[in-house]
C-alpha positions in Angstrom: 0.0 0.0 0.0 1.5 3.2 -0.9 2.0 5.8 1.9 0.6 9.4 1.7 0.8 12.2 3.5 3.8 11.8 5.7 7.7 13.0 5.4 8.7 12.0 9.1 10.1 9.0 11.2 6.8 7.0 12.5 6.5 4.0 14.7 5.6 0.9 11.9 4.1 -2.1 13.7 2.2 -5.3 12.6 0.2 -7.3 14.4 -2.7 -10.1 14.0 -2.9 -13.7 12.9 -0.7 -15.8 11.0 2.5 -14.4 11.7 2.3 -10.9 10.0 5.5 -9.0 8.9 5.6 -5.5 6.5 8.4 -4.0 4.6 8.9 -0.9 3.3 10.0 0.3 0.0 10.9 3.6 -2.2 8.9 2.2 -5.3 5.6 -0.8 -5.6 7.9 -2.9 -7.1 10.0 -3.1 -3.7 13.5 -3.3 -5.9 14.5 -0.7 -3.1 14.0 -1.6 0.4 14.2 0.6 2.6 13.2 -1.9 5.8 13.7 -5.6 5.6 10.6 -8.1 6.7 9.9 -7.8 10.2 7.5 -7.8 12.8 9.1 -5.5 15.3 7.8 -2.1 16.3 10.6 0.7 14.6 10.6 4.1 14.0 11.3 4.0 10.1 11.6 7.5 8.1 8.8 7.3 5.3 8.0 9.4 3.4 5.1 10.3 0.9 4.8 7.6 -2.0 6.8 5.3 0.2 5.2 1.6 -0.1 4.3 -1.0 2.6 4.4 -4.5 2.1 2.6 -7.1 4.5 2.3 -11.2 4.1 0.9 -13.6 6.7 0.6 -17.6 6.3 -2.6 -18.2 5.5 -4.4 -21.3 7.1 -4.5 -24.4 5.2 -8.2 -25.0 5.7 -10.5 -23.6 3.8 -13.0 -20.4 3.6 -10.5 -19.4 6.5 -10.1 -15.4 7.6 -6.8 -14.0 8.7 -6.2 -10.6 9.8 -3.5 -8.6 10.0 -3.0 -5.0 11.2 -0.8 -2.2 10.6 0.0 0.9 11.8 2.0 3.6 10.7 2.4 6.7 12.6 -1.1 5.7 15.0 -3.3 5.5 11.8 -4.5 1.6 11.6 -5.6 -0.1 8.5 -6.3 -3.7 8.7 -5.6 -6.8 5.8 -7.8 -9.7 5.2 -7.0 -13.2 3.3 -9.4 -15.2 2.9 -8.7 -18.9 1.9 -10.6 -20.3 -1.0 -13.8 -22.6 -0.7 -13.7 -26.1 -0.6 -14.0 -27.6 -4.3 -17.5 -29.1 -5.1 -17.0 -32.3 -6.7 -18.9 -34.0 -9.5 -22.5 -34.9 -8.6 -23.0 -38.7 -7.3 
């Protein structure tokens, strides 16, 4: 998700279900990082058009919800992942 409105160092932490971590990067493409994976709390400079990364394993069962939350700078936005349904086989 791409970062607006900020050109100061703000506290990044992840939290939730599934083992959550964020990066963040200079460009959506993440050839620049400017923080590696992690799940700790930091205070991380990031600037306007700045990207953030998250990934979480996702459960193995499915039509199963994991959440994860982020916050950068006190504002909170929160990811969802939703396995897929079980397949319907043919008819007996």
């Amino acid at each position: 998700m791409e970062i607006l409105g900020t050109n100061k160092a703000s506290d990044i932490s992840v939290s939730g279900e599934g083992n959550p971590e964020y990066r963040v990067c200079s460009d959506m493409s993440c050839a620049n990082e400017i923080q590696t994976w992690g799940t700790l709390t930091a205070k991380v400079l990031v600037n306007a058009h700045n990207y953030v990364q998250l990934r979480l394993i996702s459960s193995s069962s499915n039509s199963q919800l994991s959440q994860a939350q982020l916050n950068v700078g006190g504002i909170v936005g929160t990811w969802q992942v939703t396995t897929l349904n079980a397949p319907i086989g043919p008819a007996l």
